[in-house]
PDB file with one MODEL, atoms N, CA, C and O in Angstrom:
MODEL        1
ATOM      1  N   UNK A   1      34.020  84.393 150.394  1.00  0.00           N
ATOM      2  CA  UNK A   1      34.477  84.513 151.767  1.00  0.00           C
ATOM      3  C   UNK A   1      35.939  84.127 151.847  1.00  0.00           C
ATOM      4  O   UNK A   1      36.180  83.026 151.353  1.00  0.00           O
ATOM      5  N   UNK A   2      36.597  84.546 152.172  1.00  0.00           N
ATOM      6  CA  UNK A   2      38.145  84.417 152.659  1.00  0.00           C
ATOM      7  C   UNK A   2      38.283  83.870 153.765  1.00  0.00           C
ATOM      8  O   UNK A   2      37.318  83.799 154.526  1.00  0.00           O
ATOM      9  N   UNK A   3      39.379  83.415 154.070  1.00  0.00           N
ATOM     10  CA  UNK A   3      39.594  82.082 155.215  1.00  0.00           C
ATOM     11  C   UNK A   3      40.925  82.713 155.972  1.00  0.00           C
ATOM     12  O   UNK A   3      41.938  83.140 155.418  1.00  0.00           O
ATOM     13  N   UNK A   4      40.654  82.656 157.342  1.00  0.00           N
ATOM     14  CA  UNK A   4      41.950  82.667 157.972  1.00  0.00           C
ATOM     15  C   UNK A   4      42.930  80.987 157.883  1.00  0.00           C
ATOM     16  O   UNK A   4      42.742  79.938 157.267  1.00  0.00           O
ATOM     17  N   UNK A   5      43.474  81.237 158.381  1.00  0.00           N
ATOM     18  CA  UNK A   5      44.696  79.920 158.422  1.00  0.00           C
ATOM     19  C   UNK A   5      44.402  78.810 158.866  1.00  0.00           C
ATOM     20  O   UNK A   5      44.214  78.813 160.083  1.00  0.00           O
ATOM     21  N   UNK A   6      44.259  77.624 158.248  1.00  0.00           N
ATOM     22  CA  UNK A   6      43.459  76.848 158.857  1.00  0.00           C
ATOM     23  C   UNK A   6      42.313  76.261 158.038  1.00  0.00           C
ATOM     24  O   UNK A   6      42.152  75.065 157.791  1.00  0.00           O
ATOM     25  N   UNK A   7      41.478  77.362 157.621  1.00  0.00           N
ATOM     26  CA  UNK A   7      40.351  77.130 157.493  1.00  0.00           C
ATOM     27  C   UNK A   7      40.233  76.720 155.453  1.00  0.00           C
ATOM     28  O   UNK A   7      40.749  77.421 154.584  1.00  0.00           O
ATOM     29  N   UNK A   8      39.574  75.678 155.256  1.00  0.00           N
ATOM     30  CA  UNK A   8      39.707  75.110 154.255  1.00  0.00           C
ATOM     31  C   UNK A   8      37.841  75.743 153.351  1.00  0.00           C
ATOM     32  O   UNK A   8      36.805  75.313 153.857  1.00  0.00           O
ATOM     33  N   UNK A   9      37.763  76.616 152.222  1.00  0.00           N
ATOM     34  CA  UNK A   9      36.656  77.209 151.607  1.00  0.00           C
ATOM     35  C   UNK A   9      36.790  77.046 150.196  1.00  0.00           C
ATOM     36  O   UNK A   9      37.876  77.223 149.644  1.00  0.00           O
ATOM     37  N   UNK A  10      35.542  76.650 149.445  1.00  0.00           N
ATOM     38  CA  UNK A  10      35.613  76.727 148.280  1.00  0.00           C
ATOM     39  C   UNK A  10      36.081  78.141 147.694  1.00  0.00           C
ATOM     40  O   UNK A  10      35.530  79.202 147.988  1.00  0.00           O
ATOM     41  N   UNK A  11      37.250  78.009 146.763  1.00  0.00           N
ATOM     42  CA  UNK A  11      38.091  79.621 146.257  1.00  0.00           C
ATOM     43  C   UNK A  11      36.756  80.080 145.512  1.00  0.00           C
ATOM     44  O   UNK A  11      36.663  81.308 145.492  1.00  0.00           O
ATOM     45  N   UNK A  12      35.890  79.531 145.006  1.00  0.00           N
ATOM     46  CA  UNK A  12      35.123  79.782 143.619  1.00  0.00           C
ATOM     47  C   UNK A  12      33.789  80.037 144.323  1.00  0.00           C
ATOM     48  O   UNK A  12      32.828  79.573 143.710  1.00  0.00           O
ATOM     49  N   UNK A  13      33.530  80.616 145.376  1.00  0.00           N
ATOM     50  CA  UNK A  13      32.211  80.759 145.858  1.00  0.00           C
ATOM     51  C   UNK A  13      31.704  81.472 145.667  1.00  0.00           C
ATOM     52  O   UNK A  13      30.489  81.431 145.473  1.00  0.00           O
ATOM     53  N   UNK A  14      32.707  82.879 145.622  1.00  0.00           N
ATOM     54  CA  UNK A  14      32.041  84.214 145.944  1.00  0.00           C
ATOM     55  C   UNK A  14      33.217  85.140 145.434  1.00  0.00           C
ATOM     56  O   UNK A  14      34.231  85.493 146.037  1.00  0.00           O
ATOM     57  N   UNK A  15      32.838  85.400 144.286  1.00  0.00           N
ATOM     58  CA  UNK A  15      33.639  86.313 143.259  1.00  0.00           C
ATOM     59  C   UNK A  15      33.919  87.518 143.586  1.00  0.00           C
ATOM     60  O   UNK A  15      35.062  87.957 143.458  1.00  0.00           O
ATOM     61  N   UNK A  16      32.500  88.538 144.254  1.00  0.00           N
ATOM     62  CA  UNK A  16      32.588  89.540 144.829  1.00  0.00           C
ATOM     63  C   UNK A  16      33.285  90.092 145.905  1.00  0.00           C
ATOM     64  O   UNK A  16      33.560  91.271 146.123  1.00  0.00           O
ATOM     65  N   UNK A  17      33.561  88.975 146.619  1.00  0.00           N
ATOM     66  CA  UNK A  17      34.372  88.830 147.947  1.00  0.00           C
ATOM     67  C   UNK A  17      35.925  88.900 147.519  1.00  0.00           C
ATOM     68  O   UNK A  17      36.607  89.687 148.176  1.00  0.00           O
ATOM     69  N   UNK A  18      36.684  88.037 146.307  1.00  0.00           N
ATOM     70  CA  UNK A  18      37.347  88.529 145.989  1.00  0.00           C
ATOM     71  C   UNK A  18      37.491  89.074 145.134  1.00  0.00           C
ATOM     72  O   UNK A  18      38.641  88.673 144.955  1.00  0.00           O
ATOM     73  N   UNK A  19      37.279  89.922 144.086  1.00  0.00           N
ATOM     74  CA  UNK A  19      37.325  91.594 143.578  1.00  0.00           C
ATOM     75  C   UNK A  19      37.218  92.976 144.627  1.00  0.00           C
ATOM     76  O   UNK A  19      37.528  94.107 144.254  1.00  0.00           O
ATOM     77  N   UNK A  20      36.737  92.658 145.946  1.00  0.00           N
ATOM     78  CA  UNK A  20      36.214  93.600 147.297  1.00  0.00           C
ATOM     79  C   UNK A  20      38.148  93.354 147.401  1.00  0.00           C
ATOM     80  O   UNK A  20      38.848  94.141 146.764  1.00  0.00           O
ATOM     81  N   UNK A  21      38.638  92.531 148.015  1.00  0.00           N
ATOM     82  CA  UNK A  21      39.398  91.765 148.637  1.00  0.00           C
ATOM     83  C   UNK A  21      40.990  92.084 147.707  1.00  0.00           C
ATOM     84  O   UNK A  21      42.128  92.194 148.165  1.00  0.00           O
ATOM     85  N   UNK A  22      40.599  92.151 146.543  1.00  0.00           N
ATOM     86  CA  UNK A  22      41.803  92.364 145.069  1.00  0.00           C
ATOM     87  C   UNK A  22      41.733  94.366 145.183  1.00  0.00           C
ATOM     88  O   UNK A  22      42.609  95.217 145.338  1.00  0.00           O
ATOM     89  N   UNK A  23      40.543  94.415 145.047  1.00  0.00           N
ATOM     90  CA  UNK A  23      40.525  96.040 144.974  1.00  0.00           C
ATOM     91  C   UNK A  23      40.932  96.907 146.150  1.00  0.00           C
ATOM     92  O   UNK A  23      41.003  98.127 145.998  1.00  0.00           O
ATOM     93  N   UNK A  24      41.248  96.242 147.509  1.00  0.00           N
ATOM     94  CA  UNK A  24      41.412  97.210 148.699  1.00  0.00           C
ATOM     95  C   UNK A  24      42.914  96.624 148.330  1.00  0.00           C
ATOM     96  O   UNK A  24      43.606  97.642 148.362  1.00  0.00           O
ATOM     97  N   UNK A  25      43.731  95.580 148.016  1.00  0.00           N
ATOM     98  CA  UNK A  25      44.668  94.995 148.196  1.00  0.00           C
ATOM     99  C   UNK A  25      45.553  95.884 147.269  1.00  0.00           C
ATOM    100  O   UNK A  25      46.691  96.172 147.641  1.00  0.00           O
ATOM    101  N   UNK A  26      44.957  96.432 145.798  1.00  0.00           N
ATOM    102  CA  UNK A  26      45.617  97.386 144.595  1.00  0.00           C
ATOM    103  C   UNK A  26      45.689  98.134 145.747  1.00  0.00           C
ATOM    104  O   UNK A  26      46.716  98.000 146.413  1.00  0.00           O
ATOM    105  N   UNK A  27      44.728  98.990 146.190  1.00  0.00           N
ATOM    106  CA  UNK A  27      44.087 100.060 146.633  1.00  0.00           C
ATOM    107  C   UNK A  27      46.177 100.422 147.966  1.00  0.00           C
ATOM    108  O   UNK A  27      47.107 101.200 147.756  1.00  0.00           O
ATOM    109  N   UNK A  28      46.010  99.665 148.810  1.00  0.00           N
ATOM    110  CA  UNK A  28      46.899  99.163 149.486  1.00  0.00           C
ATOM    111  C   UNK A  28      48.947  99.244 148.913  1.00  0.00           C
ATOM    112  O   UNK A  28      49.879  99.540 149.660  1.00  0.00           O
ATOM    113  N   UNK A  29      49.008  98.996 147.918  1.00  0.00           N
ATOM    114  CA  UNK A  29      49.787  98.809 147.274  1.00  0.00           C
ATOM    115  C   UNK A  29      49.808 100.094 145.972  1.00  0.00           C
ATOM    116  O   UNK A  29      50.738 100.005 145.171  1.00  0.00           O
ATOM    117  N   UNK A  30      49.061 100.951 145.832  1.00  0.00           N
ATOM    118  CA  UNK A  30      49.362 102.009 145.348  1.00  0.00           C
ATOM    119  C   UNK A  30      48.966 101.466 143.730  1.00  0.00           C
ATOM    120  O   UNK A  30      49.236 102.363 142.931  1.00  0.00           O
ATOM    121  N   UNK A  31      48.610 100.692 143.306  1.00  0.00           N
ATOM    122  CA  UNK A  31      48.448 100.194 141.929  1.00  0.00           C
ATOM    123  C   UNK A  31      46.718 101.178 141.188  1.00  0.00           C
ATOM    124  O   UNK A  31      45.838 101.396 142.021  1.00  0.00           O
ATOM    125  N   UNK A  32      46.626 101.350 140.634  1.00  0.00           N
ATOM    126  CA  UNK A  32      45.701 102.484 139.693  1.00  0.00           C
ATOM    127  C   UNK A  32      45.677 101.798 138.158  1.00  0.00           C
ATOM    128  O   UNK A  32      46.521 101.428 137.342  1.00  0.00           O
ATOM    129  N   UNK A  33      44.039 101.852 138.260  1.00  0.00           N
ATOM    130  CA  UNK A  33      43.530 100.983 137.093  1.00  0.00           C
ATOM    131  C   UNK A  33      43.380 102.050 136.143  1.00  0.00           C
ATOM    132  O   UNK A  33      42.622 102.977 136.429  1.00  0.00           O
ATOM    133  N   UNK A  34      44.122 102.045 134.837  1.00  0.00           N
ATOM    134  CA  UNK A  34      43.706 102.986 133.990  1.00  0.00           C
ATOM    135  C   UNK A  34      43.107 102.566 132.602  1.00  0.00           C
ATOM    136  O   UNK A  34      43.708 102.126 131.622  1.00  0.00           O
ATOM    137  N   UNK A  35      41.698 102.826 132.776  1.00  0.00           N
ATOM    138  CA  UNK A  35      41.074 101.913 131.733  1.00  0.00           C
ATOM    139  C   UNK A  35      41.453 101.838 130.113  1.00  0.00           C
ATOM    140  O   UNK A  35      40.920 100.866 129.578  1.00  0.00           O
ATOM    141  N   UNK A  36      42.163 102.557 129.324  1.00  0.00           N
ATOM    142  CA  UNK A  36      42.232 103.088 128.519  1.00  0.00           C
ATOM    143  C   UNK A  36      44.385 102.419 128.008  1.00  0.00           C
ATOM    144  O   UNK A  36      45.027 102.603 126.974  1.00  0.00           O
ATOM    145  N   UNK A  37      44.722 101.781 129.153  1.00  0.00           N
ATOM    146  CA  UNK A  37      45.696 101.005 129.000  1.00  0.00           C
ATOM    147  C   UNK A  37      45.596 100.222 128.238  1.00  0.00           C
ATOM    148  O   UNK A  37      44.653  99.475 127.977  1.00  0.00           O
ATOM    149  N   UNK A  38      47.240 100.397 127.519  1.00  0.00           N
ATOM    150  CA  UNK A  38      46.838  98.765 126.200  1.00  0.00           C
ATOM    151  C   UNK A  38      48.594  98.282 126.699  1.00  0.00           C
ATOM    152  O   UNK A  38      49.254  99.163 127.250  1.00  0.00           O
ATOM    153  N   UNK A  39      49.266  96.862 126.467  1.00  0.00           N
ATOM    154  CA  UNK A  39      49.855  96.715 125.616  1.00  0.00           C
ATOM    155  C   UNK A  39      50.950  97.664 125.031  1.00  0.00           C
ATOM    156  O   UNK A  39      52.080  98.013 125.374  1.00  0.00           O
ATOM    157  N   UNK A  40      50.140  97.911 124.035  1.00  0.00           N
ATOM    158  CA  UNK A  40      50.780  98.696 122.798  1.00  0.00           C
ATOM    159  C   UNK A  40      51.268 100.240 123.452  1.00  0.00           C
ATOM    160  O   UNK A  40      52.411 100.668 123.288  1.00  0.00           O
ATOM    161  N   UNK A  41      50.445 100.817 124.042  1.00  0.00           N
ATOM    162  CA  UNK A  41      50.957 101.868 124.953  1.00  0.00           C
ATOM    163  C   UNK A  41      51.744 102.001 126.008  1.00  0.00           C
ATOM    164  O   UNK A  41      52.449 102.966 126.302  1.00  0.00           O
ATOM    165  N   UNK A  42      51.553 100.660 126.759  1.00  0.00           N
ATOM    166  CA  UNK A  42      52.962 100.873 127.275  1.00  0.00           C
ATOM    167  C   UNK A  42      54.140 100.432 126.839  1.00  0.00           C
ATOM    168  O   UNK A  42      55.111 100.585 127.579  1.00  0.00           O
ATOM    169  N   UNK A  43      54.304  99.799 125.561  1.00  0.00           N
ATOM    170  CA  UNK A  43      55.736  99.257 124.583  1.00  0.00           C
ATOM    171  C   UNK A  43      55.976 100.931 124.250  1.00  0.00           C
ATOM    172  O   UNK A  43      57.087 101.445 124.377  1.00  0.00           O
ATOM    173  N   UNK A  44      54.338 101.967 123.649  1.00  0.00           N
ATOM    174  CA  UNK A  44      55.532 102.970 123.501  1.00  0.00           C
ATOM    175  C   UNK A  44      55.779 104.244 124.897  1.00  0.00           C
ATOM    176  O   UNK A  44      56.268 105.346 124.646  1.00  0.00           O
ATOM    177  N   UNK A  45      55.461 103.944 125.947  1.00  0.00           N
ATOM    178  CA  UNK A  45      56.022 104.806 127.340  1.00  0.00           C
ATOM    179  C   UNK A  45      57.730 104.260 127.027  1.00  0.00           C
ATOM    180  O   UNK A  45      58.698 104.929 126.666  1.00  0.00           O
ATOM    181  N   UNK A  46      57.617 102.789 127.331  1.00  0.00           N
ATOM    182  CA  UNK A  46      59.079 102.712 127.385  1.00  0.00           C
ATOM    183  C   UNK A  46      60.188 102.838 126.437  1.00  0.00           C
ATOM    184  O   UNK A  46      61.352 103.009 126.800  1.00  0.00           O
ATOM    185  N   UNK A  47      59.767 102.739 125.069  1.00  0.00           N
ATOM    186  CA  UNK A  47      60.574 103.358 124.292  1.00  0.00           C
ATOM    187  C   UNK A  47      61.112 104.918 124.137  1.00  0.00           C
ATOM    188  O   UNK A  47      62.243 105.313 123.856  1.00  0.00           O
ATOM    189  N   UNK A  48      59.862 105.692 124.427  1.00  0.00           N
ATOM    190  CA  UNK A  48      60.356 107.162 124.657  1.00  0.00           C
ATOM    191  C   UNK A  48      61.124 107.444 126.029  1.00  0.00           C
ATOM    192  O   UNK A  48      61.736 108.512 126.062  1.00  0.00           O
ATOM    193  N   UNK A  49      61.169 106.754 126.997  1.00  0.00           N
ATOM    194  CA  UNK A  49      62.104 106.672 127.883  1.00  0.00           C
ATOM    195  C   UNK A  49      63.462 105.753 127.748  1.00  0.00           C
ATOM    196  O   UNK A  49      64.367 105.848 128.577  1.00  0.00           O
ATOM    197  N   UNK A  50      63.519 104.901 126.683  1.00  0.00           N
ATOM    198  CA  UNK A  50      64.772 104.388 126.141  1.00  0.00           C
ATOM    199  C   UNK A  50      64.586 103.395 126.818  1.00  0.00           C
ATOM    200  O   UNK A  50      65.580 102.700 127.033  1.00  0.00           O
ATOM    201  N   UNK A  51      63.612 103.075 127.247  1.00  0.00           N
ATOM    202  CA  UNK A  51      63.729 101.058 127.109  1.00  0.00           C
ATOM    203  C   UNK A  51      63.391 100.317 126.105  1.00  0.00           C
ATOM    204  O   UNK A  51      62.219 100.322 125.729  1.00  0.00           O
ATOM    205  N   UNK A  52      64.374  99.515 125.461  1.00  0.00           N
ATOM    206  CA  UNK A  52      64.019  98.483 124.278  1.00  0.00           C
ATOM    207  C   UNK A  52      63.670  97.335 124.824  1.00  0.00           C
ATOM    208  O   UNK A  52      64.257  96.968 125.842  1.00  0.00           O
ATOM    209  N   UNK A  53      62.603  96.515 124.229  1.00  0.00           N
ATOM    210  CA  UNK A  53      62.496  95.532 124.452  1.00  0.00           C
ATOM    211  C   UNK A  53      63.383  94.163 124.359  1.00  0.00           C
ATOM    212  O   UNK A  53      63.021  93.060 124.767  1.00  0.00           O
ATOM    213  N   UNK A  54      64.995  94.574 123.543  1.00  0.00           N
ATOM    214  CA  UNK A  54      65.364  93.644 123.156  1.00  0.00           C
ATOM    215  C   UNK A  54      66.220  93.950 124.064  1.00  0.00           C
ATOM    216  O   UNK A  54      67.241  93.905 123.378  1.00  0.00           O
ATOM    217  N   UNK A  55      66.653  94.299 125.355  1.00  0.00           N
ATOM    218  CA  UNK A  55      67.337  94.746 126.094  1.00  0.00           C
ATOM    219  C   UNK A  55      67.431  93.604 127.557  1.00  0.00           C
ATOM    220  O   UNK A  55      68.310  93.276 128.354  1.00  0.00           O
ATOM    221  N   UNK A  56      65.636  93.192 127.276  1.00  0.00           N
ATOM    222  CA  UNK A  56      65.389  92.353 128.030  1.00  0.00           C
ATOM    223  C   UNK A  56      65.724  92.670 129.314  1.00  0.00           C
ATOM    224  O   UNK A  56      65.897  91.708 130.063  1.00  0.00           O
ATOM    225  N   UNK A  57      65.882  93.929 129.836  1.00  0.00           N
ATOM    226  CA  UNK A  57      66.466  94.720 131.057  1.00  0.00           C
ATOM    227  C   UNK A  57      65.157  94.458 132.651  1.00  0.00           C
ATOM    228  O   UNK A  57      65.468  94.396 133.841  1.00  0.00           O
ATOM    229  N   UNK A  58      63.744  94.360 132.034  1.00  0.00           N
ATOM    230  CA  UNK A  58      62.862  93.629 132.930  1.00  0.00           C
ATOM    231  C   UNK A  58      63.159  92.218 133.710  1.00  0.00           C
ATOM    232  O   UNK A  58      63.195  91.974 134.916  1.00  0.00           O
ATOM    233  N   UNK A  59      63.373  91.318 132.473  1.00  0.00           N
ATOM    234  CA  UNK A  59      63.739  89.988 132.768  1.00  0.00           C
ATOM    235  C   UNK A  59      65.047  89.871 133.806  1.00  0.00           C
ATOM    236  O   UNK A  59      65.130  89.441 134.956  1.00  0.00           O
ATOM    237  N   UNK A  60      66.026  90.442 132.893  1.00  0.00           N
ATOM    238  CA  UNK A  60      67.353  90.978 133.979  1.00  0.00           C
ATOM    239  C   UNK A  60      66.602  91.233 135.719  1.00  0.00           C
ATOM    240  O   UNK A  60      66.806  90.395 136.597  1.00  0.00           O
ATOM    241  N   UNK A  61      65.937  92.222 135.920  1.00  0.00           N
ATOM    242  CA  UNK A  61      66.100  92.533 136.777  1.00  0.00           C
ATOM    243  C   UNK A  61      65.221  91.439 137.516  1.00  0.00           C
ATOM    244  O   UNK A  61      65.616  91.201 138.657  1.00  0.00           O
ATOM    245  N   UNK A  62      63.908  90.598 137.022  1.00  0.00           N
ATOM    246  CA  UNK A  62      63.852  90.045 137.915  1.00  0.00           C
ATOM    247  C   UNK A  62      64.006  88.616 138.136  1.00  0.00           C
ATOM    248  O   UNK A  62      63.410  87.827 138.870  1.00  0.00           O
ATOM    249  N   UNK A  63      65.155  88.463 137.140  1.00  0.00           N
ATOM    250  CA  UNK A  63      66.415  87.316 137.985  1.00  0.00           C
ATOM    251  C   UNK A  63      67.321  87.255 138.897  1.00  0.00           C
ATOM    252  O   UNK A  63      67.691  86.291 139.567  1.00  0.00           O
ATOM    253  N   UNK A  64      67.765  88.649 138.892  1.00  0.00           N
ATOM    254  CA  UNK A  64      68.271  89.518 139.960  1.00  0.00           C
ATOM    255  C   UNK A  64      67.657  89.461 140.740  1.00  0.00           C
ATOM    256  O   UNK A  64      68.233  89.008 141.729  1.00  0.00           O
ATOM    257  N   UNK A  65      66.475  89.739 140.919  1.00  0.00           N
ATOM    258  CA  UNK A  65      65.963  89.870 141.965  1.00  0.00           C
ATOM    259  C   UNK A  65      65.665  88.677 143.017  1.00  0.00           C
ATOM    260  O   UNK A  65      65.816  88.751 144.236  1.00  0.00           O
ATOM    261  N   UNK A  66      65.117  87.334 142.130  1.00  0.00           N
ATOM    262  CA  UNK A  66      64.995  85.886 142.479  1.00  0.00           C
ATOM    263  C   UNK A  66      66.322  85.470 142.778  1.00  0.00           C
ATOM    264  O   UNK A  66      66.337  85.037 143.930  1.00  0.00           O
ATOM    265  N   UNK A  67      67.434  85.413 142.248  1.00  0.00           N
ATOM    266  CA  UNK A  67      68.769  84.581 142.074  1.00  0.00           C
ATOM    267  C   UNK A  67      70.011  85.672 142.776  1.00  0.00           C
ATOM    268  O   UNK A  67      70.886  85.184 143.492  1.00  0.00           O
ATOM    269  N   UNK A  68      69.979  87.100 142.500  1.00  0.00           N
ATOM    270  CA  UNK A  68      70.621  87.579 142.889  1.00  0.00           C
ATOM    271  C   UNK A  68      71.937  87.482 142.153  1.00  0.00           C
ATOM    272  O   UNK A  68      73.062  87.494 142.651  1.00  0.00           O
ATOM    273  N   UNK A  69      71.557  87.370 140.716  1.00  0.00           N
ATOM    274  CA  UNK A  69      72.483  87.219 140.221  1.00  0.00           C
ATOM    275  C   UNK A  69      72.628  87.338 138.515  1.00  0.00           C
ATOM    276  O   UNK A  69      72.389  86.233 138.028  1.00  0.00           O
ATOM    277  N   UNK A  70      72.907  88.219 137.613  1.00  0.00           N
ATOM    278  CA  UNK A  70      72.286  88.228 135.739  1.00  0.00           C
ATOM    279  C   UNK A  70      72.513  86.574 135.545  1.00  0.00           C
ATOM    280  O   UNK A  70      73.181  85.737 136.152  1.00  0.00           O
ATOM    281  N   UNK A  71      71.557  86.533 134.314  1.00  0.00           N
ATOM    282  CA  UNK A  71      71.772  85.651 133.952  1.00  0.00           C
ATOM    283  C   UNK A  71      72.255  85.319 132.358  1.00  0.00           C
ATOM    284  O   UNK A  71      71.344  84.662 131.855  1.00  0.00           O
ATOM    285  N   UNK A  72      72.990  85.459 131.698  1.00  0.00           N
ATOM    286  CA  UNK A  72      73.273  85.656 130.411  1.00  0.00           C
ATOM    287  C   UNK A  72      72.677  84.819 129.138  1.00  0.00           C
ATOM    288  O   UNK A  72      72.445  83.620 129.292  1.00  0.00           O
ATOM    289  N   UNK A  73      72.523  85.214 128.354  1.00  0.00           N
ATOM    290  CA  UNK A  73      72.229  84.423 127.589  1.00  0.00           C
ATOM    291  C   UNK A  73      72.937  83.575 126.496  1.00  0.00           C
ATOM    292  O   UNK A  73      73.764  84.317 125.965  1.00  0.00           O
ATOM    293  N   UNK A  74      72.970  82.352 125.936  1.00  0.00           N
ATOM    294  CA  UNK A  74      73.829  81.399 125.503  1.00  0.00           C
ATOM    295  C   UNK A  74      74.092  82.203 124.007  1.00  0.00           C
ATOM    296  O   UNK A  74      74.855  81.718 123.172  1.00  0.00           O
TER     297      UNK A  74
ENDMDL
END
């Protein structure tokens, strides 16, 4: 069961309630479960699109995004 504001519930009660609650929320946000996802498959999506991992261009962006600002490395 989920709680409006205020209201104090054990998180661990009712699992189903949130997976119901997680799945309309993907659902909401456009996110798509593709079972067959690894890891390893998406290291190689982004390489054939020319993202390296050592580019660290993720991290970049979301320091940018928090700080608003790169952050370099020493």
């Amino acid at each position: 069961m989920f709680t409006t504001e205020g209201e104090i519930t054990n998180p661990l009660a009712d699992k189903a309630a949130l997976r119901r609650q997680m799945s309309e929320q993907n659902a909401k946000m456009g996110f798509v479960r593709v079972p067959g996802a690894t890891a390893q498959k998406a290291r190689e999506l982004m390489l054939a699109v020319g993202i390296h991992p050592e580019d660290n261009e993720a991290t970049q962006e979301l320091l940018r995004a928090r700080y608003g600002t790169d952050v370099q490395e020493d």
